[in-house]
C-alpha positions as CSV (number, residue, x, y, z in Angstrom):
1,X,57.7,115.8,104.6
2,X,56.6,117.2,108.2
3,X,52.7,117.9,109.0
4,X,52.3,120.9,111.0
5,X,49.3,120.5,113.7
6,X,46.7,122.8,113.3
7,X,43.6,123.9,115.3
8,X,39.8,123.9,113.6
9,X,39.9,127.8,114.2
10,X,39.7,130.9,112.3
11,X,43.4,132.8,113.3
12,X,46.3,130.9,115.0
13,X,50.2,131.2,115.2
14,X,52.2,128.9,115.4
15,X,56.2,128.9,116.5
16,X,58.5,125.2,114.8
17,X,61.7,124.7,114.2
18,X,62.1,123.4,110.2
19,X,65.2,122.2,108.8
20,X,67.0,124.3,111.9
21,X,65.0,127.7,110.8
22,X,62.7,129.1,114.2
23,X,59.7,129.8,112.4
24,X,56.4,131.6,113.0
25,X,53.7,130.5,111.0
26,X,50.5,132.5,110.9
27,X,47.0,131.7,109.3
28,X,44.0,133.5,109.6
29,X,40.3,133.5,107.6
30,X,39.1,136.4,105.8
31,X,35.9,135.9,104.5
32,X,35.6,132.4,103.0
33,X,39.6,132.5,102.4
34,X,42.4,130.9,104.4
35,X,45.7,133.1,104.2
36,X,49.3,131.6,105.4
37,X,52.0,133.9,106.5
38,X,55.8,132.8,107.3
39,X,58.3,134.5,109.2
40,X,61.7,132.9,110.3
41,X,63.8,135.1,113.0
42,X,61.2,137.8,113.3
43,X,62.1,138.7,109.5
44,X,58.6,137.9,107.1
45,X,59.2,135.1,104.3
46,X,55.7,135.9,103.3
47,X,52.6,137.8,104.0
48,X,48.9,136.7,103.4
49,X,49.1,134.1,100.5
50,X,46.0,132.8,100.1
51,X,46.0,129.3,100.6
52,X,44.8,126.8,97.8
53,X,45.0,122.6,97.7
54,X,47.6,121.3,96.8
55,X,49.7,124.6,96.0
56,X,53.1,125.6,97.4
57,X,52.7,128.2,99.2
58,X,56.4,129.7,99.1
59,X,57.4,128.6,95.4
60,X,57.9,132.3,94.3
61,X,60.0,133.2,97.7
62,X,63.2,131.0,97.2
63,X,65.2,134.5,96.9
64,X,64.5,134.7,100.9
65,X,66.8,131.8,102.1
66,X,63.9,129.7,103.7
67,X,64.7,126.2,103.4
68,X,61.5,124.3,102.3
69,X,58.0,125.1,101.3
70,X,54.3,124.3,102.6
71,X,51.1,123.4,100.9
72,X,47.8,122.5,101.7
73,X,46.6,119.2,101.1
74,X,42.6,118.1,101.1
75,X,42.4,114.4,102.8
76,X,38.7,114.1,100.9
77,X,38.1,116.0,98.0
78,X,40.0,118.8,95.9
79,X,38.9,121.8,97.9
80,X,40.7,124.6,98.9
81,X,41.2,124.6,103.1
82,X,38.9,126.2,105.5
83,X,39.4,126.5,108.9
84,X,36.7,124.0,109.8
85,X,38.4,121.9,108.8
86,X,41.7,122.3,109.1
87,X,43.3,119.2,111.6
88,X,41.0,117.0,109.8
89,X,40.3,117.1,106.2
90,X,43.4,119.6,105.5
91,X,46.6,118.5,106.3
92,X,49.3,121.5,105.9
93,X,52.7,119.7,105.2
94,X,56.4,121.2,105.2
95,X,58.5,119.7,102.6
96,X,62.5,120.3,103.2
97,X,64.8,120.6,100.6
98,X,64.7,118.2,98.0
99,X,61.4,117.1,98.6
């Protein structure tokens, strides 16, 4: 298990290196939601999945040879994430394989 920093903004981007994959992770608000998008090698994983606590955010998208998944996870309540708060109260964690 890997947390990914975050900023307490609306819309960043993000470029790691997961389990050897060069990924570019995306979030971004629209209206009170916080969406997650994946892409490894320029190629997308996944596009604007609305981002919930505590739910894997790539558990449909195995098919696409990512190695892993992501989820959301409130440090103080069971709330879905919101940018404010996102590098405090949410934590968004990469799990490898087998995790």
């Amino acid at each position: 298990m890997l947390l990914i920093p975050l900023a307490a903004v609306p819309s960043q981007t993000l470029a790691v290196t997961l389990s050897d994959q060069p990924a570019r992770i995306a979030l971004r608000t629209l209206g009170t939601s916080l969406y997650f998008s994946l892409s490894v090698n320029d190629v997308p994983i996944v596009t604007n999945r609305i981002c919930r606590n505590r739910q894997r955010l790539l558990i449909d998208a195995g098919y696409r040879e990512f190695v892993g998944d992501f989820s959301f996870v409130d440090l103080q309540g069971d709330t879905d994430p919101a940018f404010s708060g996102l590098a405090s109260r949410y934590q968004l964690v990469y799990f490898g394989a087998g995790e």
